[in-house]
NUKE-597090 format. One record per residue: residue number from 1; residue in three letters; z, y, x of N, C-alpha, C in turn. Coordinates in nm, 3 decimals, always signed. Example, Ala and Ser with C-alpha at 12.3 -4.5 7.8 and 13.67 -1.06 7.14 Angstrom:
BEGIN
<1, "ALA", <+0.780, -0.569, +1.319>, <+0.780, -0.450, +1.230>, <+0.780, -0.330, +1.320>>
<2, "SER", <+0.708, -0.225, +1.285>, <+0.714, -0.106, +1.367>, <+0.787, +0.003, +1.290>>
//
This chain:
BEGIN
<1, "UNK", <+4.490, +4.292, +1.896>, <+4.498, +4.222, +2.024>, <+4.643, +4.215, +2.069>>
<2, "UNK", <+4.685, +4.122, +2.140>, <+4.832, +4.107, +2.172>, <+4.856, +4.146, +2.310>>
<3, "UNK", <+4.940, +4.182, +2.339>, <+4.994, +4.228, +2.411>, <+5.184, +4.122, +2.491>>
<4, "UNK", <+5.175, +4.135, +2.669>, <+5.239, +4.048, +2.688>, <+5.316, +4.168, +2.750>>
<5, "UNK", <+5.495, +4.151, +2.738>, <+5.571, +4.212, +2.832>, <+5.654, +4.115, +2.905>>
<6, "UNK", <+5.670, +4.137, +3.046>, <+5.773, +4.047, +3.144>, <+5.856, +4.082, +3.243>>
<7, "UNK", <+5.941, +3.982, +3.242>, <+6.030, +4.092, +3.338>, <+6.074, +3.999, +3.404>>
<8, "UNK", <+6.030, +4.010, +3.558>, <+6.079, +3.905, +3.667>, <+6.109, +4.005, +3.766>>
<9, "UNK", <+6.226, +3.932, +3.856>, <+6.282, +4.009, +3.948>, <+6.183, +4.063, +4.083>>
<10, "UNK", <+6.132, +4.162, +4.157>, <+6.039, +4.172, +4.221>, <+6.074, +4.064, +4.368>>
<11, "UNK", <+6.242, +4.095, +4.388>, <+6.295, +4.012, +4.529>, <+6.402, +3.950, +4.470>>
<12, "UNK", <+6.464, +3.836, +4.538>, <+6.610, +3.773, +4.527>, <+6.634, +3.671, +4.626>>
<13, "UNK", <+6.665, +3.661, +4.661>, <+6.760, +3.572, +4.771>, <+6.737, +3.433, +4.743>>
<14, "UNK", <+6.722, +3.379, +4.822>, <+6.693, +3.195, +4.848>, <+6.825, +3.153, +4.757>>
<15, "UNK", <+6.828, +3.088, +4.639>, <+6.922, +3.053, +4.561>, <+6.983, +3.135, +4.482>>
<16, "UNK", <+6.973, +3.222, +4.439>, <+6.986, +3.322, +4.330>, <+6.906, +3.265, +4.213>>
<17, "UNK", <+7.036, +3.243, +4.127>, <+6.985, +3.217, +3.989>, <+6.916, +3.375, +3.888>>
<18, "UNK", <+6.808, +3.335, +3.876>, <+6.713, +3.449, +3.827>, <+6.700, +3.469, +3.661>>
<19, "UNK", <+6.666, +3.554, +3.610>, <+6.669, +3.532, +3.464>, <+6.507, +3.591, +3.444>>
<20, "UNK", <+6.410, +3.524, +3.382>, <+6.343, +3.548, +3.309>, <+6.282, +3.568, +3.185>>
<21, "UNK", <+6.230, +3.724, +3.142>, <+6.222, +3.761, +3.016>, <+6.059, +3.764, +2.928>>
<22, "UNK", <+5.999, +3.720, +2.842>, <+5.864, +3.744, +2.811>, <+5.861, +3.739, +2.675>>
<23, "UNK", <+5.796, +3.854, +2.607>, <+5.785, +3.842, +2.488>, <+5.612, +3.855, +2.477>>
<24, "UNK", <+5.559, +3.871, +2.393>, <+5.456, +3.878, +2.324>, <+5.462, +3.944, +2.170>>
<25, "UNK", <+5.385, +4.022, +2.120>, <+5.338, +4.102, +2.028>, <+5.228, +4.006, +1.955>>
<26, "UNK", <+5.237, +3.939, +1.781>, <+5.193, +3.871, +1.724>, <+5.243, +3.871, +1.556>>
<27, "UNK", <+5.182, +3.892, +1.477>, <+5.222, +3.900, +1.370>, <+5.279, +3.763, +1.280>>
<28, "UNK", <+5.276, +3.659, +1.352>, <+5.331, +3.501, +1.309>, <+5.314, +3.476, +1.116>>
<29, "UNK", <+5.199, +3.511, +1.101>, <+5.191, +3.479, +0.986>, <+5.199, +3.282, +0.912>>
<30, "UNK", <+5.297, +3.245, +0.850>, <+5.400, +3.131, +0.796>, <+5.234, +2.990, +0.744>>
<31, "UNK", <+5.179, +3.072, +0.644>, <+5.068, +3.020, +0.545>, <+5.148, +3.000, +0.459>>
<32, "UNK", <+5.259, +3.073, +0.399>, <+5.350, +3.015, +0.305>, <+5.332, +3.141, +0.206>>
<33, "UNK", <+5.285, +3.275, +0.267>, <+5.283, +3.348, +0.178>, <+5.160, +3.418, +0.102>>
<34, "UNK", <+5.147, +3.457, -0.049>, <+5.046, +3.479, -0.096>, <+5.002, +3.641, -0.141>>
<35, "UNK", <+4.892, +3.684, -0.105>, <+4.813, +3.753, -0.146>, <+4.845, +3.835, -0.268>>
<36, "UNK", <+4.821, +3.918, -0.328>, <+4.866, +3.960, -0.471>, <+4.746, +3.881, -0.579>>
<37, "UNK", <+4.662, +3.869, -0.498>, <+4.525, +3.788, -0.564>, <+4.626, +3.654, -0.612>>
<38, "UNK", <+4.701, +3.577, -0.567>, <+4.764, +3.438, -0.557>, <+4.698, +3.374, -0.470>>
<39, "UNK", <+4.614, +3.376, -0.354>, <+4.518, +3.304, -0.226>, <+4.675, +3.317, -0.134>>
<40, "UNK", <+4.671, +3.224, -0.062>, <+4.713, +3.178, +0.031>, <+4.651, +3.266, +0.127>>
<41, "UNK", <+4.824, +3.356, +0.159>, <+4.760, +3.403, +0.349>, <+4.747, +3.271, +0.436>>
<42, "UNK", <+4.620, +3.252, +0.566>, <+4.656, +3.150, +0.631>, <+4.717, +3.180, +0.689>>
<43, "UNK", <+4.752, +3.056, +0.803>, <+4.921, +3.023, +0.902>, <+4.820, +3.103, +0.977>>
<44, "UNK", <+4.887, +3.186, +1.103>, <+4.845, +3.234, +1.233>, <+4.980, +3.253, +1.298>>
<45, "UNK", <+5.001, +3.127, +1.340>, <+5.133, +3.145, +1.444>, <+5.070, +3.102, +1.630>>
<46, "UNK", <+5.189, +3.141, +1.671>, <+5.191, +3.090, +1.808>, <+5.256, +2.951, +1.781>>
<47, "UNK", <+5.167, +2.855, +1.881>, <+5.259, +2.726, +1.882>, <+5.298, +2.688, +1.970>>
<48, "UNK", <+5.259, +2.731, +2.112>, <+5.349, +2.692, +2.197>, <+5.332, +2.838, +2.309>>
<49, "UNK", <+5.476, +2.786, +2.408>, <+5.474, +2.905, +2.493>, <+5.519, +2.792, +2.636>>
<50, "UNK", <+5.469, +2.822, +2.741>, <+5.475, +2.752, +2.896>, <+5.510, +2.902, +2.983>>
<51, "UNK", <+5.618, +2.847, +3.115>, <+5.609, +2.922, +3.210>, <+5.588, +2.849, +3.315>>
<52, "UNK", <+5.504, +2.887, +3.427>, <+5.484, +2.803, +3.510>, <+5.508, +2.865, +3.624>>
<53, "UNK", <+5.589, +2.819, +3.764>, <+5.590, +2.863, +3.903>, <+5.531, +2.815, +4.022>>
<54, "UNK", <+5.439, +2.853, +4.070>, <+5.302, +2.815, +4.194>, <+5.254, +2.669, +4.096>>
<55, "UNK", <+5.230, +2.701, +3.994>, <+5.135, +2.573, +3.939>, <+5.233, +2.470, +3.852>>
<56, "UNK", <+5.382, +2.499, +3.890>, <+5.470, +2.333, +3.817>, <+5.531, +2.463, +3.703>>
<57, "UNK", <+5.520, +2.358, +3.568>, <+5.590, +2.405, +3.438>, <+5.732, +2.397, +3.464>>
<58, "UNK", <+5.791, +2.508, +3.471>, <+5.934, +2.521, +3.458>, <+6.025, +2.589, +3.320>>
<59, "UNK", <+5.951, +2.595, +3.215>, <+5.998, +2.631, +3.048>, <+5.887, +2.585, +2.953>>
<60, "UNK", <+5.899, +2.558, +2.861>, <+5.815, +2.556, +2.807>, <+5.901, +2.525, +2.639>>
<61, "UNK", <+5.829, +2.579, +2.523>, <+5.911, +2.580, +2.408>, <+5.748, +2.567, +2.290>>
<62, "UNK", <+5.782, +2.474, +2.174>, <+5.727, +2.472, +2.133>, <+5.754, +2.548, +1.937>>
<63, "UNK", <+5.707, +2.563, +1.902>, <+5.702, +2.711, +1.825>, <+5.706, +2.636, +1.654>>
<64, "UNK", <+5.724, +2.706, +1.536>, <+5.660, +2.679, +1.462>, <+5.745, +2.805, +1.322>>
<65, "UNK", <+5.664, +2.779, +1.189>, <+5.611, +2.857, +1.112>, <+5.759, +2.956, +1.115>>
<66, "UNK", <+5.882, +2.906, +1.117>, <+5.974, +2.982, +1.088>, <+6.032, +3.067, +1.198>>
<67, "UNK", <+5.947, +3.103, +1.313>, <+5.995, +3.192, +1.474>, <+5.900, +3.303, +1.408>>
<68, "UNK", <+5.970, +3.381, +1.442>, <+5.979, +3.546, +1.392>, <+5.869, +3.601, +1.451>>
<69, "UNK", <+5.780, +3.698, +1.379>, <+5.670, +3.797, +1.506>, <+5.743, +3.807, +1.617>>
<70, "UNK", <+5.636, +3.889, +1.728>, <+5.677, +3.899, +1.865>, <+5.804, +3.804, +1.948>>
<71, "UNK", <+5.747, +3.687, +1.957>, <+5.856, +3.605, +2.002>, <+5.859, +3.679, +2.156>>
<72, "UNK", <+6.047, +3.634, +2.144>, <+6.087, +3.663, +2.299>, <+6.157, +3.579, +2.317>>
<73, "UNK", <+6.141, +3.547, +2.465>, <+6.166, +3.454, +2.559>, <+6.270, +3.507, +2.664>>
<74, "UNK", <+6.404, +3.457, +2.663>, <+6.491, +3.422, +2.834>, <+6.507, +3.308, +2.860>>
<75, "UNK", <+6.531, +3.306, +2.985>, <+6.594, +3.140, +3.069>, <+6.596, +3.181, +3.181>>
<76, "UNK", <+6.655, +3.141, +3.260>, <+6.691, +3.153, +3.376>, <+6.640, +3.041, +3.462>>
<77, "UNK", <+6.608, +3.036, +3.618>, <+6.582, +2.927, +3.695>, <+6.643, +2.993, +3.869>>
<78, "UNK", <+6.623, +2.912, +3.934>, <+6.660, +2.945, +4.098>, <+6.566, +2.969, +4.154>>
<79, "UNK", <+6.574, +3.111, +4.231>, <+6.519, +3.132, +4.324>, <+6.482, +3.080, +4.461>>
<80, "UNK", <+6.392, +2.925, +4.463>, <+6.341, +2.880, +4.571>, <+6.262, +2.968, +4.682>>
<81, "UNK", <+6.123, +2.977, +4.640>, <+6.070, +3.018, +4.730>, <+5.978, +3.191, +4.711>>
<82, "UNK", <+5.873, +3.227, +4.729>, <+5.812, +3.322, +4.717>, <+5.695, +3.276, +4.625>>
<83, "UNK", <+5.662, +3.326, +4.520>, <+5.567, +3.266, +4.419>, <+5.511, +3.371, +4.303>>
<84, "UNK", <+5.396, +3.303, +4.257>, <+5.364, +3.329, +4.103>, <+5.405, +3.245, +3.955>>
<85, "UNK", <+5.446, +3.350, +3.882>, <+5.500, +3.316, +3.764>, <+5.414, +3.300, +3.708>>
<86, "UNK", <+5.351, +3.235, +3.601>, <+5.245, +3.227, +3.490>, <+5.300, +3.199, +3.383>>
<87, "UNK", <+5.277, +3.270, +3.258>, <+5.305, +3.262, +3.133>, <+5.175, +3.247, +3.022>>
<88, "UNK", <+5.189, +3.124, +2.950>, <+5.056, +3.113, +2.867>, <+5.197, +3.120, +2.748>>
<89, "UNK", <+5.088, +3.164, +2.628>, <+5.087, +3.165, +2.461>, <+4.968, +3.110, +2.415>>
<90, "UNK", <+4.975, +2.950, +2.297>, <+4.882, +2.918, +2.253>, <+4.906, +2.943, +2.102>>
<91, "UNK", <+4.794, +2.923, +2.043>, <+4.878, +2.887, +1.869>, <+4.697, +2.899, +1.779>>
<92, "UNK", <+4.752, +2.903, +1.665>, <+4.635, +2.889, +1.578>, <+4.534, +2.976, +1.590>>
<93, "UNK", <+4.414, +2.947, +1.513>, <+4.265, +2.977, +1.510>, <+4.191, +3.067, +1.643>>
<94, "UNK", <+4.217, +2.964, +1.749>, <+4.229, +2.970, +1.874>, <+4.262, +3.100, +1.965>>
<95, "UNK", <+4.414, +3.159, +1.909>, <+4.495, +3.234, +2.007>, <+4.504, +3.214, +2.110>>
<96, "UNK", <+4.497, +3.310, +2.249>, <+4.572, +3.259, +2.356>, <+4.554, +3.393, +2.442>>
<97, "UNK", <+4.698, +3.357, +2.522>, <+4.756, +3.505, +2.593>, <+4.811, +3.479, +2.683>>
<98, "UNK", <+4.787, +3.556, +2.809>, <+4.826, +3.497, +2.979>, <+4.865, +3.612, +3.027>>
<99, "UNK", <+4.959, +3.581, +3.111>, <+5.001, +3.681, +3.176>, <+5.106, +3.668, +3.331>>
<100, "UNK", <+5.151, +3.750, +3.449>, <+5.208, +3.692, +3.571>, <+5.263, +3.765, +3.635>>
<101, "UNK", <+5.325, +3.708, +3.713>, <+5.406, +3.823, +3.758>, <+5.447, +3.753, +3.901>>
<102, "UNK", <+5.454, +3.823, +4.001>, <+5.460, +3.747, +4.122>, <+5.681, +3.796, +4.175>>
<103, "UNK", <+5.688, +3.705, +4.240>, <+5.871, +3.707, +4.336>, <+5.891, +3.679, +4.477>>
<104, "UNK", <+5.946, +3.761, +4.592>, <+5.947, +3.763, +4.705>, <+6.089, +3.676, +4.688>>
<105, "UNK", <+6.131, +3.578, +4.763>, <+6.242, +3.526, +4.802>, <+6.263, +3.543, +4.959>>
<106, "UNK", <+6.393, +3.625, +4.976>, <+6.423, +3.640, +5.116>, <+6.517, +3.525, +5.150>>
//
């Protein structure tokens, strides 16, 4: 099972550029590599990752076979208002991983 870590600022100031961090725990298997049998491991990657603030997508990155296990995520955005962060992970043989984190703006 995967596991999400994040790191958003708890407070910051009306216009404070903020940095946000999220990784996820996932073994990103390629489908490129084989078995000792010679079978094809299948692909099990993440394919995409979204961050969203009170509902509007503000990151979003789309993924593929050559991004490393446990992808991690920074970017930065401005501290408007007081809100929830939402972070989805989608990807193959129907993965998916959510996670949030709320920010006081004074």
């Amino acid at each position: 099972m995967a596991s999400a870590l994040i790191n958003v600022p708890k407070r910051a100031k009306r216009g404070d550029l903020i940095e946000i961090r999220a990784l996820t725990s996932h073994i990103m298997e390629t489908g490129y590599r084989r078995k000792a049998s010679g079978e094809i491991v299948p692909r099990d990657i993440i394919t995409s990752f979204t961050c969203r603030f009170n509902g509007q997508e503000i990151f979003r990155a789309d993924l593929f076979p050559a991004i490393a296990a446990n992808p991690y995520f920074s970017f930065f955005t401005t501290a408007t208002e007081s809100g929830k962060f939402e972070f989805e992970w989608t990807g193959d043989n129907g993965f998916s991983q959510t996670a949030s984190a709320a920010i006081t703006v004074e």
